[in-house]
C-alpha positions in Angstrom: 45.6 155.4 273.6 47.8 154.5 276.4 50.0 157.9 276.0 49.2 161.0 274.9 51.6 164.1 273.6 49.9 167.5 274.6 53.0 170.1 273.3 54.6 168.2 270.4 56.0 171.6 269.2 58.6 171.1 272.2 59.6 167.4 270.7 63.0 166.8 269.9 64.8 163.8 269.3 65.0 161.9 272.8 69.1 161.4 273.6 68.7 160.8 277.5 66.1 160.0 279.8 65.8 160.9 283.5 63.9 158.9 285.8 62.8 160.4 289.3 62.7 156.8 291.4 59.7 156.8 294.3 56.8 156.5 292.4 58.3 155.8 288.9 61.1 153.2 289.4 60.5 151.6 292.9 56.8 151.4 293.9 57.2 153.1 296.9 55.4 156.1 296.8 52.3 154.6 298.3 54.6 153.8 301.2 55.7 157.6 301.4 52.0 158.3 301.1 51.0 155.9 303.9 54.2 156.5 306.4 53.6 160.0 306.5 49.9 159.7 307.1 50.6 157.6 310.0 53.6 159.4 311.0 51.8 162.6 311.6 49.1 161.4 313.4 51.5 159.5 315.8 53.3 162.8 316.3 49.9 164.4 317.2 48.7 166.0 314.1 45.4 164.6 312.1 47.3 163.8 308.8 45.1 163.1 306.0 46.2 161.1 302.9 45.6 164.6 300.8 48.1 166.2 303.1 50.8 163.0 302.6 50.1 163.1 299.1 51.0 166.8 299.1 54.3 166.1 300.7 55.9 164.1 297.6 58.7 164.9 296.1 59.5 168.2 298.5 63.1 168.7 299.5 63.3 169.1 304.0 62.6 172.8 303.7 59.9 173.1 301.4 58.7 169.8 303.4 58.9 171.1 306.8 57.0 174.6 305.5 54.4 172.8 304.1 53.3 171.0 307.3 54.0 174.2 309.7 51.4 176.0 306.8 49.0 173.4 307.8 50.0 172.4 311.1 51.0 175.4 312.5 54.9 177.1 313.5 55.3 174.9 316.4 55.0 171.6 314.4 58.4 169.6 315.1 59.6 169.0 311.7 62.4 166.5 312.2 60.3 164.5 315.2 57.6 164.0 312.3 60.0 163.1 309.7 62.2 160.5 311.9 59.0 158.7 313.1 58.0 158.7 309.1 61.7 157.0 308.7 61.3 154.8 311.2 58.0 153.4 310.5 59.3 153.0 307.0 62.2 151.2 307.4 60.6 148.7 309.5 58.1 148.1 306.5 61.1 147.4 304.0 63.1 145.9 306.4 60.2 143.1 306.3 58.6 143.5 303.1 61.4 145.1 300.7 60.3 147.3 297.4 58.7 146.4 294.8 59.8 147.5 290.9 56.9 149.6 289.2 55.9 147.4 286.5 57.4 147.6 282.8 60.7 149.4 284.5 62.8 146.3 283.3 61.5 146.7 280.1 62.0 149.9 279.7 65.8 149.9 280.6 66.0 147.1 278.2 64.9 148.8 275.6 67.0 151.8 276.5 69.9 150.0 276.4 69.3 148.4 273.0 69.2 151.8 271.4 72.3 153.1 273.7 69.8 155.6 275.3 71.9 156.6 278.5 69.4 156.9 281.6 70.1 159.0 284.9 67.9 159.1 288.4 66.7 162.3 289.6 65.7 161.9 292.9 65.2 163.7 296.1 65.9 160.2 298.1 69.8 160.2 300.0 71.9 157.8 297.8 72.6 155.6 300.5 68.7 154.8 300.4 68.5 154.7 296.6 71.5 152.0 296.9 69.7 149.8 299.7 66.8 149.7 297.2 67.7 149.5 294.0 71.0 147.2 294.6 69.5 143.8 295.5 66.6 144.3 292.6 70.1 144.7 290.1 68.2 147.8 288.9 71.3 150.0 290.0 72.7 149.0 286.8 70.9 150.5 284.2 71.6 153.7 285.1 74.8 155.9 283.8 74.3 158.5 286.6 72.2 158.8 290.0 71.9 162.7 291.3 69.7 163.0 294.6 68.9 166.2 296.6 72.1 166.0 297.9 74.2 166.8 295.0 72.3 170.2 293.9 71.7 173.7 295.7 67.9 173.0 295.6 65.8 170.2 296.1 62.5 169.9 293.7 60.3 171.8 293.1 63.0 173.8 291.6 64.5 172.8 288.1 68.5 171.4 289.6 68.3 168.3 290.1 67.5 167.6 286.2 69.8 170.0 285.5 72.5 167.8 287.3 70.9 164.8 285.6 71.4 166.4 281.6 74.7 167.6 282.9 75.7 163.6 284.5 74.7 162.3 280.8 76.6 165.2 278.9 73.4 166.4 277.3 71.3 169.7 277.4 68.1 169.1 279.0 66.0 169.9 276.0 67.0 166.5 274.5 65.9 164.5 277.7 62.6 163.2 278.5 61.9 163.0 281.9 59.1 160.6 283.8 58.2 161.7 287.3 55.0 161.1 289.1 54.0 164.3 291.0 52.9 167.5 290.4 55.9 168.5 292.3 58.7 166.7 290.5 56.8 168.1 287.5 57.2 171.2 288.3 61.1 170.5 288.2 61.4 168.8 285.4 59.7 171.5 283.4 61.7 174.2 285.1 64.6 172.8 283.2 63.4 172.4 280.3 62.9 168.7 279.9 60.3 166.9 278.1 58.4 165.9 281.1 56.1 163.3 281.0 53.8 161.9 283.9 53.8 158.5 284.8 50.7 158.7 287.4 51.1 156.9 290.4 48.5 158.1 293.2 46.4 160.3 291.5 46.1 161.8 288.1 47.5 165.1 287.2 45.0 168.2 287.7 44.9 171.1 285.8 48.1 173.0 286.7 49.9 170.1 286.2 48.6 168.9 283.3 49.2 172.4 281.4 53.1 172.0 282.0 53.2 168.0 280.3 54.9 167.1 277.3 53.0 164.1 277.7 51.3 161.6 279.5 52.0 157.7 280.0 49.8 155.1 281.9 52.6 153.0 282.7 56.4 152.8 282.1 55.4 150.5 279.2 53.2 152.9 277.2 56.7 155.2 277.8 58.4 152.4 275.1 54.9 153.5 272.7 56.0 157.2 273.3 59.2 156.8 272.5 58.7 154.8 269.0 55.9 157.7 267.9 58.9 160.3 268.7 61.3 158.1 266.7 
């Protein structure tokens, strides 16, 4: 099986669904993953693709505390970030983004059952835009709520909460697809069904105990959905 359910007593009938975007929508994360890396070790400080990995999803100040826990205090946050930018915008600038697979056919078959879909994502707008726009994926989308909209970035629960609140529905009756632990974490704070849609690395056990389910690809989301049906 392609999807599995691991707390069907918290299944309700799915009215929304919120989409996180690096990782789930755009395959970008790998980028993220790889920038970072690269990032930090231009800046002077041996990155490792565990400690990029571990950086997904964070909003700047759970971000920046993160790398001065491993770094040290007198890591230069912003210096490390910027270079991350800018070695990622070159990238797009030549290669562009990629859609994860099945996203098309997921929003299509959203759409064709008037399930409203919001993104939930830590990523400025302006960014979201510059990607999403010239794939026409802006479009299937009722709402967008980034970092910059809520008190709190992930790992706490507001940005889903904004997400519910953009489609006029509690959270309970949204399903939510992220692919970190972090954004996870978020999701389940606000009492989504979460489900992981693994991008880099599988969920461990933490993670795994706070799923509503788990996918394999946005696909096998459409085979979730019908079994919740």
């Amino acid at each position: 099986m392609a999807y599995s359910i691991f707390q069907p007593q918290r299944s309700r009938p799915v009215r929304g669904i919120l989409f996180d975007m690096d990782g789930v929508i755009l395959d970008t994360e790998k980028l993220y993953t790889r920038f970072w890396q690269e990032a930090g070790i231009a800046c002077g400080y041996p990155m490792t693709r565990e400690h990029a990995l571990g950086m997904r999803s964070l909003n700047r100040a759970a971000g920046e505390a993160r790398l001065k826990s491993w770094f040290g205090p007198e890591l230069n946050y912003e210096q490390v970030r910027l270079k991350r930018c800018e070695l990622m915008d070159a990238y797009i600038e030549e290669h562009g983004v990629e859609p994860k697979p099945g996203i098309r056919e997921l929003l299509a078959y959203l759409h064709d059952r008037d399930i409203p879909a919001a993104i939930t994502t830590a990523t400025p707008i302006d960014r979201v835009l510059r990607h999403l726009t010239p794939l026409g994926l802006e479009k299937g989308f009722a709402a967008i709520r980034t970092a910059q909209d809520v008190p709190r970035g992930k790992p706490a629960p507001d940005i889903y909460l904004a997400g519910a609140a953009a489609l006029n529905l509690p959270p309970e009756d949204c399903l939510a697809l992220e692919d970190s632990p972090v954004g996870i974490l978020a999701a389940h704070g606000a009492g989504c069904m979460d489900v992981m849609v693994p991008d880099q690395d599988l969920p461990d056990a933490d993670t795994k105990s706070l799923l509503f389910g788990l996918a394999d690809s946005l696909t096998d989301v459409i085979s979730l959905l019908e079994s919740l049906r």
